[in-house]
VEXLOMI-257282 format. One record per residue: x, y, z of N, C-alpha, C in turn; residue in three letters. Coordinates in steps of 0.02 Angstrom, whole numbers, plus 50000, padded with zeros to 5 digits. Each point is the difference from the previous one (the first is absolute). Layout:
BEGIN
XYZXYZXYZala/...
% end
This chain:
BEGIN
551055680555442500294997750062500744998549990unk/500275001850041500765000850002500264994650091unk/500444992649966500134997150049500804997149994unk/500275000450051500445000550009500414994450026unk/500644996150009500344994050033500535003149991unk/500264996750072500695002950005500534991850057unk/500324997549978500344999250047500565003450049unk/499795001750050500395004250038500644998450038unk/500054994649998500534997850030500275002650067unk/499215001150061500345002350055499665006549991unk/499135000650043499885006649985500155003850023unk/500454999350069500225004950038500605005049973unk/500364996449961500475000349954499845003949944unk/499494998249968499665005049937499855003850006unk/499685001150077499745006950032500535004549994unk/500614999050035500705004249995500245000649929unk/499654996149951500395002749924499375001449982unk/499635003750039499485002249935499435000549989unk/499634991550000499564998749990499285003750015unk/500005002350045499245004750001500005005849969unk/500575002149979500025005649939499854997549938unk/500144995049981499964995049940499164996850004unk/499795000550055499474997849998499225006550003unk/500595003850021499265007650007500195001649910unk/500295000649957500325003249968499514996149922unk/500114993750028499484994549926499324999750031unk/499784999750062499265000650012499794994349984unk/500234994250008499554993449973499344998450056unk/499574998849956499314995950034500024994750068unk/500734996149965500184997050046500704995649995unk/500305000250065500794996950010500184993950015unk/500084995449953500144992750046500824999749997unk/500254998950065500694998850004500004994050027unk/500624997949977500254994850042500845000050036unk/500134994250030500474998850052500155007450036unk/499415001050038499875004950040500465000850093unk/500174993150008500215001050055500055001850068unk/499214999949995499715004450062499554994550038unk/499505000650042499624997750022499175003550014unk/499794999250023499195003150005500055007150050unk/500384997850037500165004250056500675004150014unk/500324998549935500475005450015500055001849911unk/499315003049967499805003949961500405007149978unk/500575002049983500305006350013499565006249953unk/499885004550064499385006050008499875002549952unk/500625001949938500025003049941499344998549957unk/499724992850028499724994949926499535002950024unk/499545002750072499325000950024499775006149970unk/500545003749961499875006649977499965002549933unk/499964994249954499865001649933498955000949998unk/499834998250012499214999649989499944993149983unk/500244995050022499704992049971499994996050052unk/499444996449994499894993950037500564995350008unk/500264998550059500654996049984499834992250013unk/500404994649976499694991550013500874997650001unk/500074997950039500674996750003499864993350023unk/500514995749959500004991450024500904997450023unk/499975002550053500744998650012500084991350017unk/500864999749996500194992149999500125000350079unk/499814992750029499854999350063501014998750023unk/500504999549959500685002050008500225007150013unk/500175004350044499905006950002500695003549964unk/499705005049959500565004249934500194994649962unk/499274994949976500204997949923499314999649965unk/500095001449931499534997749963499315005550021unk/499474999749970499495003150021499715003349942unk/499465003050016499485002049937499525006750036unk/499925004449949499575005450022499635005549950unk/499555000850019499645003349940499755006250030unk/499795006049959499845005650023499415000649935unk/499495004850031499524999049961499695004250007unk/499635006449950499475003249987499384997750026unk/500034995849991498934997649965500034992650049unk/499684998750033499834996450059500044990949972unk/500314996549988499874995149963499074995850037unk/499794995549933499284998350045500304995950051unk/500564995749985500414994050046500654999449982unk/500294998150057500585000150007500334994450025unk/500444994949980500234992750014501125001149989unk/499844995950068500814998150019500114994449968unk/500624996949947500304993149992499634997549961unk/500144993549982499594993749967499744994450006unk/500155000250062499634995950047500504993150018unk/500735001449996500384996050024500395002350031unk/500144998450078500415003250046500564999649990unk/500404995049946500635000449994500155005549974unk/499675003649952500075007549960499855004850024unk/499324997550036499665006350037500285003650059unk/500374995650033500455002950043500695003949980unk/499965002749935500495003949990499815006249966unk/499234999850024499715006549975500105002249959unk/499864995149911500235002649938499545000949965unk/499225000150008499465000649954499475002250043unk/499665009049974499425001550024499695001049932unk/499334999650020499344999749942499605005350001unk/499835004949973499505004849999499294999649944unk/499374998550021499694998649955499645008149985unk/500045001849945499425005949971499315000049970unk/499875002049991499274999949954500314994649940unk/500165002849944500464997949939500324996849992unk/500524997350043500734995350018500334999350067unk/500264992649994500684998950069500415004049990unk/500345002950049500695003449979500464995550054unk/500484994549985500654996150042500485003150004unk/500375002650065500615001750007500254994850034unk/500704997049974500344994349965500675000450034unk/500344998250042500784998650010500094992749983unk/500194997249944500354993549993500554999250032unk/499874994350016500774997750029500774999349952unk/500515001550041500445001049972500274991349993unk/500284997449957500404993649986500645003350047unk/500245002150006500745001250038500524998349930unk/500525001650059500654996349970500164994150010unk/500284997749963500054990749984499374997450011unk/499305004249973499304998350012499724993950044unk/500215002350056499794994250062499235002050012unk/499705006349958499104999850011499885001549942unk/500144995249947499674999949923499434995050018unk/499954994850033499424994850009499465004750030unk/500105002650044499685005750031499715003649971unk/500285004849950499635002549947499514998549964unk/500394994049983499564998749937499244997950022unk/499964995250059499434999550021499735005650031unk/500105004350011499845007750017499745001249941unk/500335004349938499604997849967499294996749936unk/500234995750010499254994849997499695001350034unk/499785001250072499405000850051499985006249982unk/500365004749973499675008149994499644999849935unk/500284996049952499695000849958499274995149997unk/500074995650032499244994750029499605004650038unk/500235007650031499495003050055500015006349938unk/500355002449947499675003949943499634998649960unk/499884991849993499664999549940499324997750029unk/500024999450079499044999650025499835008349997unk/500645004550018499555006450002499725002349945unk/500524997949942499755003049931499374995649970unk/499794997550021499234996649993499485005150035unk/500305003550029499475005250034500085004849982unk/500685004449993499925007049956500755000049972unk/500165003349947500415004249986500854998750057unk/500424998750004500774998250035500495005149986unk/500225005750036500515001049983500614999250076unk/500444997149962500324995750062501135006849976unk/500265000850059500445004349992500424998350065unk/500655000849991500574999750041500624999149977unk/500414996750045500664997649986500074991649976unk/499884999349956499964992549968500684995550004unk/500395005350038500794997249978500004993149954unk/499895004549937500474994949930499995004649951unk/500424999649967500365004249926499364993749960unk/499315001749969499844995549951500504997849938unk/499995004149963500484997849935500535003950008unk/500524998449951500515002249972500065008349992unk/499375003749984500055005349981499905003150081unk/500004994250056499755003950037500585002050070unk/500474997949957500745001050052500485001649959unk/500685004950024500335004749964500574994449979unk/500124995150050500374994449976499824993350023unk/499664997049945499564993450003500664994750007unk/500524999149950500334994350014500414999050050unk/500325008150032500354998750055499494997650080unk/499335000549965499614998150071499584994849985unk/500074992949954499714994450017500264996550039unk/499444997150046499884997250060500025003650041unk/500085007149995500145004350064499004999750022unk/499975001450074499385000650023499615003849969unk/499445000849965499675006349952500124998949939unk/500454996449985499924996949928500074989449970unk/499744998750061500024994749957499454996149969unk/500084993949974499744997249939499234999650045unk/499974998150045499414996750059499855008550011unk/500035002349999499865009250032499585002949956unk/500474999049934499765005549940499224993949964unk/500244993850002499444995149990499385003150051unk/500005000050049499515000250026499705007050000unk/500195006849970499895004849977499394999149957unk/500734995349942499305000749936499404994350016unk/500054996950050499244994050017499635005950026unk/500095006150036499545003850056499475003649899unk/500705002049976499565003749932499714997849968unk/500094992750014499624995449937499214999450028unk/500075001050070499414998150006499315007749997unk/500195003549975499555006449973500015006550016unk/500854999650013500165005750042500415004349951unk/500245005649999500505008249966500405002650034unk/500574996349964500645005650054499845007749964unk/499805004050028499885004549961500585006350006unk/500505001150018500715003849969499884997449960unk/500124993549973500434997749942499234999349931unk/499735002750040499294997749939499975010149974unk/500395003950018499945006249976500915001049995unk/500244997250027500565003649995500554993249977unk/500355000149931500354992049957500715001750025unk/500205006749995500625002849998500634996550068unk/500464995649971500554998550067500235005950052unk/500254998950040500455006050037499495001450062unk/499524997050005499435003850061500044994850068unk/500235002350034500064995650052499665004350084unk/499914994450039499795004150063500334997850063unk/500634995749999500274998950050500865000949983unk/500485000050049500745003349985500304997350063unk/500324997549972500524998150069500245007450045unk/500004999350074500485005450009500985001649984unk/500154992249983500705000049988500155003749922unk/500535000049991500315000049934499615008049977unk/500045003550020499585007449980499384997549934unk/499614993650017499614996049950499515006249987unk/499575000550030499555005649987500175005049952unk/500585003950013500235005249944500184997249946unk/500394993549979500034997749967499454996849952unk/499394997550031499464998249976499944992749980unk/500604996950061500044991149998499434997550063unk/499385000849949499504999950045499594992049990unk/499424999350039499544993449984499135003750011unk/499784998149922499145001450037499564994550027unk/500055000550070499714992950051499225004750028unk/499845004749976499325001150049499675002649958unk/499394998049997499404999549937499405003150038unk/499635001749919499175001950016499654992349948unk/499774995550023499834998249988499284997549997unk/499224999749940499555001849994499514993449966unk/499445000550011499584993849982500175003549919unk/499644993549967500195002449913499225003049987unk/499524999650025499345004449976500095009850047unk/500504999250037500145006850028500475003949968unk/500494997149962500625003249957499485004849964unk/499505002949974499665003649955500005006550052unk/499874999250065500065006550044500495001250039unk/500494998449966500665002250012500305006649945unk/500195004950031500225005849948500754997150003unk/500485000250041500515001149999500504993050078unk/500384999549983500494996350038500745002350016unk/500155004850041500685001950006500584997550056unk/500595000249983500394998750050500275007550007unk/499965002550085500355008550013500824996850005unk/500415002549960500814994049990500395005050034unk/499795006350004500475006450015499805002850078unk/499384995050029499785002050050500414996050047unk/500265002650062500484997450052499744997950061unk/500554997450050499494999650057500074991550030unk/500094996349943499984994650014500424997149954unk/500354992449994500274997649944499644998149947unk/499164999350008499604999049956499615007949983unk/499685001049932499735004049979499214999450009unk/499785004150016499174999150013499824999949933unk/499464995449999499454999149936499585003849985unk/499665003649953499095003949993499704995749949unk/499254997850025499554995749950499735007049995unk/499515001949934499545005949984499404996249991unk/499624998650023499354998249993499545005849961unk/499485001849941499495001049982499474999450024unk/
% end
């Protein structure tokens, strides 16, 4: 099984750079994007025509935020949010349950600049990770999106010029490693040690070509599921968006 995350940053937008070529072209099982930007009802037609079941959780603010998944194989159930309307109303977490495992597609909130929604976050989350760790009592978690935070050092092209910046601070990257501690696999970094891999790029400063990048969007996996995991990639050369789409390889 071949699954896929992408933050799109504006699918209408990705559509015009690309994206359904990028998406007929890898064939994944299934697509979770985020900050989709759309709503239920103004779905753009392109998406009805790959062969997948589509599930969108848009933010009740219209052209922000939002979540959407495309899908092969029928999930048994399917769940919006975490059951707090302060989050849930920004349409950042849908749930797909399978035979085998959850699969979470994930938009964390952004801290901003001069982080006026780091409190926000952080209790964001804690309740995601309080509504992962009842699911993973029931099967198998693999949870994926835009986490906006650089975890470590190795995981931004320039760590010292960006402490305290939103995505890297002490309260951000802390609460990273509390989500892993509690029995979870960033799994890029559990196959792949090597610096330089990033999945997000500013549009300024020609950053992208340059490769003054941050890796903020993860596959992240219960620790008894890391064994049926083949592979964890970031597509770095794939375009379309300022972020790079993810592939988990499932066995």
């Amino acid at each position: 099984m071949k699954i896929m995350s992408w933050n799109v940053n504006g699918l209408r937008a990705a559509i015009k750079n690309g994206i359904i070529d990028t998406i007929k072209s890898e064939n994944p099982d299934i697509v979770l994007m985020q900050e989709v930007k759309v709503d239920k009802l103004n779905i753009p037609e392109e998406t009805h025509h790959l062969g997948y079941k589509v599930y969108i959780n848009s933010a009740d603010k219209k052209g922000y935020s939002g979540t959407m998944v495309l899908t092969t194989e029928e999930p048994l159930n399917y769940m919006e949010g975490i059951g707090n309307p302060e989050f849930d109303s920004e349409g950042r977490v849908q749930t797909l349950e399978y035979n085998d495992f959850y699969v979470i597609n994930s938009y964390f909130p952004n801290s901003q600049h001069g982080l006026p929604r780091l409190d926000f976050k952080i209790k964001f989350n804690k309740e995601i990770l309080a509504y992962m760790d009842r699911l993973k009592e029931k099967k198998p978690v693999i949870i994926t999106g835009d986490f906006n935070v650089a975890h470590e050092e190795i995981d931004i092209a320039r760590p010292r010029g960006n402490e305290r910046n939103p995505g890297f601070t002490d309260e951000e990257r802390n609460s990273m490693t509390e989500m892993l501690s509690h029995g979870y696999v960033d799994t890029y970094r559990y196959f792949h040690k090597e610096p330089g891999h990033y999945s997000w790029w500013s549009y300024r400063f020609n950053a992208r070509e340059k490769n003054i990048g941050w890796r903020i969007d993860y596959f992240v996996v219960s620790e008894d599921f890391i064994g049926h995991v083949e592979d964890s990639r970031i597509l770095e050369s794939v375009t379309g968006s300022d972020h790079a789409p993810l592939e988990l390889l499932i066995k």
